[in-house]
N, C-alpha and C positions, 0 to 999 in steps of 0.2 A: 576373118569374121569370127571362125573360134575364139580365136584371143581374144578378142575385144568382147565376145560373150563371158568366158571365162572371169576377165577382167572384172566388168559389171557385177559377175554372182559375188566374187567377192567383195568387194566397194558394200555389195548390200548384206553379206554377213559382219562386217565391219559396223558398220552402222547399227545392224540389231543389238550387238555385243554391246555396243555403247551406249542403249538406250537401255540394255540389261543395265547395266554397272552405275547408269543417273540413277533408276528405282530404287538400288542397292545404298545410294549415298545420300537420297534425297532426304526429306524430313523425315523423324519417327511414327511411327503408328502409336495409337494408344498402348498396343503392349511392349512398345519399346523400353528397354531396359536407362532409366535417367543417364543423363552424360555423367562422366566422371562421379559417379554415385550418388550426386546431389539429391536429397529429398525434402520434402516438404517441413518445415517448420514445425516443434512441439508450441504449441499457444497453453498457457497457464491463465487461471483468474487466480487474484488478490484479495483478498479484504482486508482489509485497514483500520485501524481508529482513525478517528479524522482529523488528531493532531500530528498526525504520522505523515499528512498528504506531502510539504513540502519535501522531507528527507527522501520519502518511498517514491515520491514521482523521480528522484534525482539516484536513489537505489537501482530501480527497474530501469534505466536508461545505460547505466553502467554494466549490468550483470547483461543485457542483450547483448554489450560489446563483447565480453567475455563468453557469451554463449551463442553466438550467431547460430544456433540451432533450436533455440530456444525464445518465442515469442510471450511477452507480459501485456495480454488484454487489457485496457485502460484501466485501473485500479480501483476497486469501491471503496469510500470513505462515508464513513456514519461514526454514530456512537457507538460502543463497543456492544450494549447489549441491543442494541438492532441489528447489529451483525450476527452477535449469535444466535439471534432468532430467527433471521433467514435462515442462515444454515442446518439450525438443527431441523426445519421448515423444510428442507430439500435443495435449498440454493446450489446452483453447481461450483462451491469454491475450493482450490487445491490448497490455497493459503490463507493462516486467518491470523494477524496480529494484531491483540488485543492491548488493550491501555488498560487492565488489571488482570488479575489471574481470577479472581472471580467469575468475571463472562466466559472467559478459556476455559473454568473447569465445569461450567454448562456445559460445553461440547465434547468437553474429555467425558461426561458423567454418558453421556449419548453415545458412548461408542465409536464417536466421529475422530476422534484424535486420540495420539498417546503419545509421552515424549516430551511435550511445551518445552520451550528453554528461553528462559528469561533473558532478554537482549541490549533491553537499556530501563531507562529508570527517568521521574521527571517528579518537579514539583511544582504547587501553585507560585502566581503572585497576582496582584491585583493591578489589573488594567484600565485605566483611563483614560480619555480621549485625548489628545495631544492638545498640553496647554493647561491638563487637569482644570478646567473648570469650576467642576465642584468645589475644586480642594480636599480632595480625599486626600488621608497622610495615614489613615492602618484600618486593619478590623473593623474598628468600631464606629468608624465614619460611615460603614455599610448599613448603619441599622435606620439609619438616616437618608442618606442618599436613595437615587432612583436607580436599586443594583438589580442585576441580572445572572443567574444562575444556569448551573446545569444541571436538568433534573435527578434526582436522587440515584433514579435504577441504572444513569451514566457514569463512568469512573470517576469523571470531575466532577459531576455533582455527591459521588460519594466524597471522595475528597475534598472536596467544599464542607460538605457536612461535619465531615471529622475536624476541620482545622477554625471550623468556627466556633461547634464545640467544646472543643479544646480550650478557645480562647476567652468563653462562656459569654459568647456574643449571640443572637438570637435577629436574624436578617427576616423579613417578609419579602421575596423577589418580587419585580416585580414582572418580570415575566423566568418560566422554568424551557431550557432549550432541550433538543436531544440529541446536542453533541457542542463540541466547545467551540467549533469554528461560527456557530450561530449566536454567539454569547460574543465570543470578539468581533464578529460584524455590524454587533447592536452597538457594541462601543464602541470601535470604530466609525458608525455613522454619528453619534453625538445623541441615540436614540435614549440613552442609559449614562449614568452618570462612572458606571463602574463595573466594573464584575471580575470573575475569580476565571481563570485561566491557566493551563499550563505557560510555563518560561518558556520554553519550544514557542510557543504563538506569537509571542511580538518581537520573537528576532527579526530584524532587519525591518520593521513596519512602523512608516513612520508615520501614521496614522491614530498610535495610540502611545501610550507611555506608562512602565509596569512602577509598582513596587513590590518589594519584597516583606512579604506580612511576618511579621515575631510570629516562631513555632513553625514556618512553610517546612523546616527541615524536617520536621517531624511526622510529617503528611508525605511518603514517598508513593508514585503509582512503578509499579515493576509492569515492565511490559512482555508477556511472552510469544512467543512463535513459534506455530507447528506446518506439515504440511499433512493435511489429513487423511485419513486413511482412504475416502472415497474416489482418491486418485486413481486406485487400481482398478475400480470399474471402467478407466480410459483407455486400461493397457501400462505396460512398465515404465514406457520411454514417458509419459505423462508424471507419474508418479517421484519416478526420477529427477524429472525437470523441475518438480516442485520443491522435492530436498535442495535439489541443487543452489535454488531462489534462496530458501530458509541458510543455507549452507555460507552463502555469498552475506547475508544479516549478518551472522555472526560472527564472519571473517571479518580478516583486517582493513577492507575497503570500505564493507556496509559499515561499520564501527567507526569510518573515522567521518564518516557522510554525517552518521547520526550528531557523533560529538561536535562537527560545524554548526550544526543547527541547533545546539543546545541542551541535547538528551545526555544524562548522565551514566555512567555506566554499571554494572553489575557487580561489580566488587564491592 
């Protein structure tokens, strides 16, 4: 009978030992230390000009592979100076590539950035519906045709401005957009006989069909990128993440993304 009592107490220190060492190995507690140090994702916001959308939707999908610690929030695209007016506005953005250095040095003037570096480079050409219609064949078929612009205070519409200018051509739009991808959607629908666009816009679209206007060389937009200073209100690792983004533009892969798509480069 001893024995068999004996027996039993241990059988039942065995068993508690064991139901110690499940709690020990079970799931984590809130203050458990992450498995093999994994932590949570740095998330970055972009802003964009909005000819930038195809190269930077295909930028940001590339730089996650190379950064798996590093998350890029779906990217904003506008015209460059609604972008800079969010931001100087309070927008919470870590990156802001501009399609001229004018709307960038709003924000550098704000104390919002310092540093820009010019990334790539692009010029007009005049886009028309596929099939050309009209028959537009340069400049001067704009002052005629039913053309579509982009408003002055946007890069392309500054650049629009200069290259008609130049060419002492004098267009009435007839509608003014506030950003280019709204300018080639008009022509691409068949809504507008024409308009002025970055080269970048009807790669690969076969929806419209560009030409090349006497003097586009002369009409260059520089495009810069910073990552702004209001990162550091996130902490380093935010801050970081954001050079890191601008870091990968300037590199040899954002570089060669860009030149597929048609953006020229800084030399």
């Amino acid at each position: 009978m001893d024995l068999l009592l004996r027996a039993r107490g241990s059988l039942a220190i065995l068993a508690a030992a064991a139901l110690g060492l499940m709690g020990c190995s079970g799931s984590p507690t809130a203050d458990s230390a992450p498995v093999d140090g994994q932590t949570e994702p740095v998330t970055i916001t972009v802003s964009a000009a909005a000819s930038l959308q195809r190269s930077f939707d295909e930028i940001a999908s590339a730089f996650e592979t190379a950064h798996p610690e590093v998350d890029v929030a779906p990217i904003g695209y506008d015209g460059s100076s609604t972008l800079a007016t969010q931001i100087i506005e309070g927008a919470p953005v870590d990156v802001f590539a501009s399609a001229d250095e004018r709307n960038m040095q709003l924000v550098v003037d704000e104390g919002l950035a310092a540093g820009a570096e010019v990334f790539a480079t692009n010029t007009l050409v005049i886009a028309v519906p596929a099939g050309n219609p009209a028959k537009v064949t340069g400049l001067a078929d704009l002052a005629s045709a039913v053309t579509v612009l982009c408003a002055p205070e946007v890069p392309c519409g500054a650049a629009s401005a200069q290259l008609l200018a130049n060419a002492g051509i004098a267009v009435t739009p007839a509608s003014l957009e506030q950003n280019v991808t709204a300018v080639l959607q008009k022509v691409a629908a068949g809504e507008a006989d024409a308009g002025l666009v970055y080269r970048t816009d009807v790669v690969g679209d076969d929806a419209v069909e560009s030409i090349t206007p006497e003097g586009a060389d002369a009409v260059v937009n520089r495009y810069p990128i910073v990552a702004l200073e209001s990162t550091a209100r996130t902490g380093p690792e935010q801050a970081a993440a954001a050079q890191a983004f601008v870091d990968f533009v300037l590199g040899a892969e954002g570089q060669a993304v860009l030149a597929a798509h048609g953006f020229g480069t800084t030399d």
